[in-house]
Steps between C-alpha positions, in 0.01 A plus 500: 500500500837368552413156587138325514406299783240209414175505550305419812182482310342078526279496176347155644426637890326748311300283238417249783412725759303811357325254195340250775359831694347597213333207406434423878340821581284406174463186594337651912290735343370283298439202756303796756292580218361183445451461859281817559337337171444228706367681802254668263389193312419334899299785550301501171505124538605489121585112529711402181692853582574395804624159419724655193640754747628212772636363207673845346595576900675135486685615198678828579620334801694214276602809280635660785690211602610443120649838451803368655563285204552796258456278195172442602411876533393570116276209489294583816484851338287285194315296763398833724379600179266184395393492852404877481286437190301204619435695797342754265333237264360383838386785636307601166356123514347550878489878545407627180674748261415866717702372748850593337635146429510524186642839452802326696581306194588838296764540780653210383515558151845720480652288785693246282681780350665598813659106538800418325371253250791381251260450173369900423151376369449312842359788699272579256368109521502548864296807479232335259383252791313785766423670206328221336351387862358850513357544178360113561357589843387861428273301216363235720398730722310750263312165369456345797189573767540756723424285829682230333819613770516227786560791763299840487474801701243737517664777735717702212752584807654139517506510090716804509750427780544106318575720187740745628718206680476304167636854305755576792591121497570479093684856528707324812612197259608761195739710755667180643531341148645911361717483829646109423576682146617843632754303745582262230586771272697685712725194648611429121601853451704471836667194367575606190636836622720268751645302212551814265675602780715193541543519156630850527720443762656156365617750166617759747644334813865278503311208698801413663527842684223667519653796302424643179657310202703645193196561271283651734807727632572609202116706503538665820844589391293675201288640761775640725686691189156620379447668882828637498468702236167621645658564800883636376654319762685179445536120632720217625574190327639220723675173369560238748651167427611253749828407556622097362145409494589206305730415761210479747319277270775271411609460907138509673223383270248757249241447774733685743603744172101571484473571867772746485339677208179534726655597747726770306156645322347539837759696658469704111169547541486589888777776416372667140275794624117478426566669174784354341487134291704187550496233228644126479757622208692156401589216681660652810488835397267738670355889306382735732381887412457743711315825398587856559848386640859631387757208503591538846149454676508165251842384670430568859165260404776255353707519759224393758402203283816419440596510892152311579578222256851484624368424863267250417649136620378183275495120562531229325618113541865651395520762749387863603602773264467854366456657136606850410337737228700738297265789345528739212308888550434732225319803490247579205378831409203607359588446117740226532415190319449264809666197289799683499436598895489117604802435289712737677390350805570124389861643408549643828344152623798326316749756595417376877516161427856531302629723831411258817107478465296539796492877435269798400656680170378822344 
């Protein structure tokens, strides 16, 4: 908790990659369908079937190659679903109605409300066109002559197994259009969790350090006095300020003043323990709390940091040099008003710097 490390997570390797499986597994399942439909047809020597089923064959291998292009990806989910519906129309037209062509059109009808269309009455338009074909188709047939069909078959066996692949086949197209909207669904609540999160930590996190900033170390501080007096036992508050900062500035450049700050919050945040809080507090000025401490635990953790910055050797076009930090420790109890805590401690802070700085004072 006492500093945040950024995120590893790529929000675009995982919209690229895991949105073109989806749409590619789709995309294979839906290209070896219409090749065992073509098998079939070749067998039942269903001629215009055939012919329309080189023809869908042709196109799920251009989808497949198209899927690459993602902006290309929502329209071939539109033209899978035209070519799925003259397939039906088709089928109804050569094979008859009992062969479950048609019944593949009432598949189709919720579809459009899985796609992200901007306009809201625009699935519903969508959704009027197989239900209009079906109503259209179910007519023609019920008014039309029985042996008008172009391709009949008298063994009910062949009937049934057609109709089951043309059910299975309509139920295949709803699942990969539910899982295009299932993935979809869940990507934009990954990104927008990802940017709440950003958001979160841009109010919460000094972005030059990495540590916690004033505002958002002012509510664990809440946190820490509220646990205290849970607990009965008290804390450690830690001021740190480094030593003629503006000295380093003035000499060696701000970009060498931010590096040492960096640097100086790393060493804060590798020496804090797990439970204690360290917080960006000013310009060079660093907080740091540590829980269920007495004042001395909190200056042999000063100490250390101050030792650790003391060691560290910088560069810069003018020449190598060192900083020192002076801190102020204070004990709080539970009961103590914590405002008043980190006061004493900025007074001992101030006390160091008036008696030689680079010190620990409690």
């Amino acid at each position: 908790m006492r500093r945040i490390k950024k995120s590893g997570i790529n929000i675009m390797r995982f919209d690229n990659l895991n949105e073109h499986t989806v749409y590619a597994i789709g995309g294979i399942s839906l290209l070896v369908s219409h090749i065992a439909y073509l098998a079939i047809f070749s067998i039942l020597s269903v001629k215009p079937m055939i012919y329309y089923n080189i023809f869908s064959v042709t196109f799920y291998i251009c989808m497949l190659i198209l899927l690459y292009k993602s902006h290309y990806r929502k329209r071939l989910v539109l033209a899978t679903l035209v070519e799925v519906m003259v397939h039906s129309c088709l089928g109804c037209y050569t094979m008859g109605w009992d062969m479950g062509f048609g019944t593949m059109l009432l598949f189709l009808i919720p579809i459009p409300f899985y796609l992200p269309l901007r306009k809201l009455i625009t699935p519903y338009l969508f959704s009027l066109i197989p239900f209009a074909l079906y109503v259209v188709i179910a007519a023609l047939v019920k008014f039309r002559n029985p042996s008008a069909e172009l391709y009949t078959f008298k063994d009910p066996t062949i009937n049934n197994i057609v109709y089951y692949i043309n059910i299975s086949f309509a139920a295949l197209i709803l699942l990969y259009i539910s899982s295009i909207y299932m993935f979809s669904r869940e990507l934009m609540r990954f990104k927008l969790t990802n940017k709440n999160e950003s958001l979160k930590k841009l109010a919460t996190i000094d972005p030059l350090t990495q540590l916690f900033n004033r505002r958002a170390m002012n509510e664990y501080l809440k946190l820490v006095q509220h646990n205290c007096e849970r607990s009965g036992k008290g804390y450690a508050v830690c001021i740190g300020d480094i030593d003629d900062f503006k000295k380093v500035n003035d000499k060696h450049g701000h970009s060498v003043g931010d590096e040492v700050l960096r640097q100086i919050a790393t060493v804060i945040a590798q020496t804090v323990p797990a439970e204690g809080y360290a917080a960006r507090w000013g310009g060079e000025e660093f907080l740091f709390i540590i829980p269920n401490a007495d004042a001395s635990c909190g200056a042999e953790f000063s100490e250390k940091i101050r030792e650790d910055i003391y060691k560290k050797n910088f560069k810069s076009d003018n020449g190598n040099f060192r900083v020192t930090m002076t801190v102020g420790v204070c004990r709080g109890n539970p009961g103590d008003d914590i405002e008043k805590v980190i006061s004493l401690a900025d007074k001992h802070l101030y006390q160091g710097k008036q008696t030689g700085k680079n010190k620990t004072v409690t």
